[in-house]
N, C-alpha and C positions, 0 to 999 in steps of 0.2 A: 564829458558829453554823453557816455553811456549811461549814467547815473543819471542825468537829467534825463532823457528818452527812456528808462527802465521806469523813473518815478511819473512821467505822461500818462505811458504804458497803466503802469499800475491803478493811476487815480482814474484815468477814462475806466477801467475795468470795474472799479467800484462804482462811479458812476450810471454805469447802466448795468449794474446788477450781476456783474462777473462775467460780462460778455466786453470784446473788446470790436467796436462797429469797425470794419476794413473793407474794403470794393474788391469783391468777388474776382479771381483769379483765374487769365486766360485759361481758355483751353486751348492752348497749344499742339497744333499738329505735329508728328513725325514727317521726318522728309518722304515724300512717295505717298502720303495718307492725306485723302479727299478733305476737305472742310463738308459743311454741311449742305452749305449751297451749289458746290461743285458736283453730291454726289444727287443733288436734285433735279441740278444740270444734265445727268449724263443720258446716255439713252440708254430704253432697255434694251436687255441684254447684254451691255456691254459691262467689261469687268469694272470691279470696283474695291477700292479698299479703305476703308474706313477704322478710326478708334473710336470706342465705344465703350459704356460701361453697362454692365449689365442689371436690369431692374426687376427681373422676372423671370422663372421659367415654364413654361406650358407643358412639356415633355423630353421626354427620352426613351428613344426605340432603336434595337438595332444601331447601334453606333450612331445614330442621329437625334440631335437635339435642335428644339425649338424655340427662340428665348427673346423676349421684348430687350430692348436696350436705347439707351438716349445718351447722347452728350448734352452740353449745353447750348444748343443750337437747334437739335432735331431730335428724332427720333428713328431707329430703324428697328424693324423687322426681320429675324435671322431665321429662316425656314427648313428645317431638315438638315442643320449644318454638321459637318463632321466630325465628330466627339463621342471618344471615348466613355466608359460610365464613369472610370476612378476621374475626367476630367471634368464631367458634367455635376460631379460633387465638389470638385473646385469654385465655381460659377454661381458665387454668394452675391448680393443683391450688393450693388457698388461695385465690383469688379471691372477693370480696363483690361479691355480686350482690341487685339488688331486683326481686323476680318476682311478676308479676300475671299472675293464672289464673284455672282452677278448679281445684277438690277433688274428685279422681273418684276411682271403685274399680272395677276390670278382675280378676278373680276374685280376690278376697279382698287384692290390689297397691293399697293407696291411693297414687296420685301427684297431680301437678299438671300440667293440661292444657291445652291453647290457651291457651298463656303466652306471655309476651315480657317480657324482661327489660333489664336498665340495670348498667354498672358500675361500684361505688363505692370509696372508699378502704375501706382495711381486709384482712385479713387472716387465715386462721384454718384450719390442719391438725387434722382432729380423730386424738385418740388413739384406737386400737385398743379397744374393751371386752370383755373375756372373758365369754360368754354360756357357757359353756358347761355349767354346772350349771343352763339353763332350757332346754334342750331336752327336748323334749316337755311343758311344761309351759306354761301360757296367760300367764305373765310375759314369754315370749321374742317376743309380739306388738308389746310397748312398743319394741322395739329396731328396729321395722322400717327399713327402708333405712339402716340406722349401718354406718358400720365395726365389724369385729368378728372375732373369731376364736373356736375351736375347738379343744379339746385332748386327746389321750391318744385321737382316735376308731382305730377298727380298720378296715380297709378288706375288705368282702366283697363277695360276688360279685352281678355285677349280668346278668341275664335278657334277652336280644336277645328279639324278637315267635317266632322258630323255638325260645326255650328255651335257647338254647345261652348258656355263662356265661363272664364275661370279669369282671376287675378295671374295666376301664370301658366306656363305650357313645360309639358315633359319633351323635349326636342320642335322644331317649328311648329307642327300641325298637330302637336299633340299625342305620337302614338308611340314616345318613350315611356321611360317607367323611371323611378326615382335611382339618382346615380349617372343621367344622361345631363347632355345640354337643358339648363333652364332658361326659357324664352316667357318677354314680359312688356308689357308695352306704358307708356307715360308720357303722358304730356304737358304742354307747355304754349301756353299763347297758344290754345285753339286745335294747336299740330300736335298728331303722337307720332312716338318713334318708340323703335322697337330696341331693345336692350338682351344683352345676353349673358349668362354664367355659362362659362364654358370650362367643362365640367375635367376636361387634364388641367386646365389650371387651377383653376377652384374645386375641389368635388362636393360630395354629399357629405364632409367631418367638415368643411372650414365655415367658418361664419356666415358669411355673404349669402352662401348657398341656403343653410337656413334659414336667414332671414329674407330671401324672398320666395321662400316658402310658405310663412306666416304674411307674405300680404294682403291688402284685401284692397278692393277696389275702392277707389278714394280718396287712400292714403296718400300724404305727399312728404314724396321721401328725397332727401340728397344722396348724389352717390360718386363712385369712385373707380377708375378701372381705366383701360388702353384703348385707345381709340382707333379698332381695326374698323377695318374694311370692308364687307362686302357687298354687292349691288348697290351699293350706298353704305352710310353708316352705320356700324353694326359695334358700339361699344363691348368690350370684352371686361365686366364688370368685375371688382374685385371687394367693392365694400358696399352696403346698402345701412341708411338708416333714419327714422323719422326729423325730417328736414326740421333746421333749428330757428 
């Protein structure tokens, strides 16, 4: 029987090309560790402990690090959590990690705060999810902090505080200098929304950051990045490129 299931194995693998198709593998909670809808459930403020892998990181200050992460299920927000440097160098994109906190909100950004966390086995890159038919619509709040992208937007012009219009801006109003947050705006069906590089997580060496530099109004480009928070929708962009 193992010989007949090794040779299944085998011939399915060559059939699709050296890939063997199989149904995607719970994620499995720890005893004492939230699911994802429990920790959606909770109220703020209240403690929380969640697994999680990590997909990104924003910074590190002072014993504090900031770091996108998602299971298979959601996504959280780790804000100022506390970590080490030799630990923050551990904290490679996939990483499972179990986090105890709390459950706050900082304008309309739910994250997890005065956390510390632990490193466990496991593993987990989440895929990209096309939101881009909920923009402007109260479904695109489900997706907060995920990977995510954006497709076919048009790039228009964005208003410095003196009026004057640029395809991007040096910080919101304009009065950065190159190396700050890049603000930029696109739309879609009629509506713009305003897009960010936010520049500890991206700076002025990584791609993204150049490349919506060289935009120009008009352009319509797909893109890629986390879907924060604040006053409303404020993607936290990490790839830009002439929509395909």
């Amino acid at each position: 029987m193992k010989k007949l299931a090794l040779f299944v194995t085998l011939a399915l693998s060559l059939a699709f090309g050296g890939a063997v198709m199989a149904e995607e593998e719970t994620d499995v909670k720890s005893e004492g560790v939230m699911t994802y809808e429990e920790y959606v459930a909770a109220d703020l403020d209240s403690e929380v402990v969640v697994e999680t892998y990590v997909q990104a990181k924003q910074s590190w200050w002072e014993d504090q690090a900031t770091v996108y992460t998602q299971d298979k299920d959601g996504a959280y927000f780790l804000y100022n959590m506390a970590c080490s440097e030799e630990d923050y160098d551990k904290l490679e994109v996939g990483t499972k990690i179990k986090v105890t906190g709390f459950k706050s909100e900082w304008s309309g950004e739910v994250e997890i705060v005065d956390a510390t966390f632990e490193i466990e086995e496991g593993e987990y890159i989440a895929p990209v999810t096309d939101v881009t038919e909920f923009l402007g619509k109260d479904e695109l709040i489900d997706y907060q902090n995920q990977f995510v992208s954006f497709k076919g937007l048009t790039v228009e012009a964005s208003k410095d505080a003196d009026g004057n219009e640029a395809a991007f801006l040096y910080n919101w109003d304009g009065s950065g200098e190159d190396g700050n947050d890049l603000y930029f705006n696109a739309s879609l069906n009629g509506e713009t929304y305003t897009f960010t590089v936010e520049s500890y997580l991206c700076d002025n060496t990584t791609d993204v950051y150049k490349a919506v530099k060289e935009l120009e109004v008009g352009d319509v480009i797909d893109m890629e990045g986390f879907l924060y928070w604040y006053e409303g929708v404020n993607p936290h962009i990490t790839a830009v490129k002439e929509a395909e």
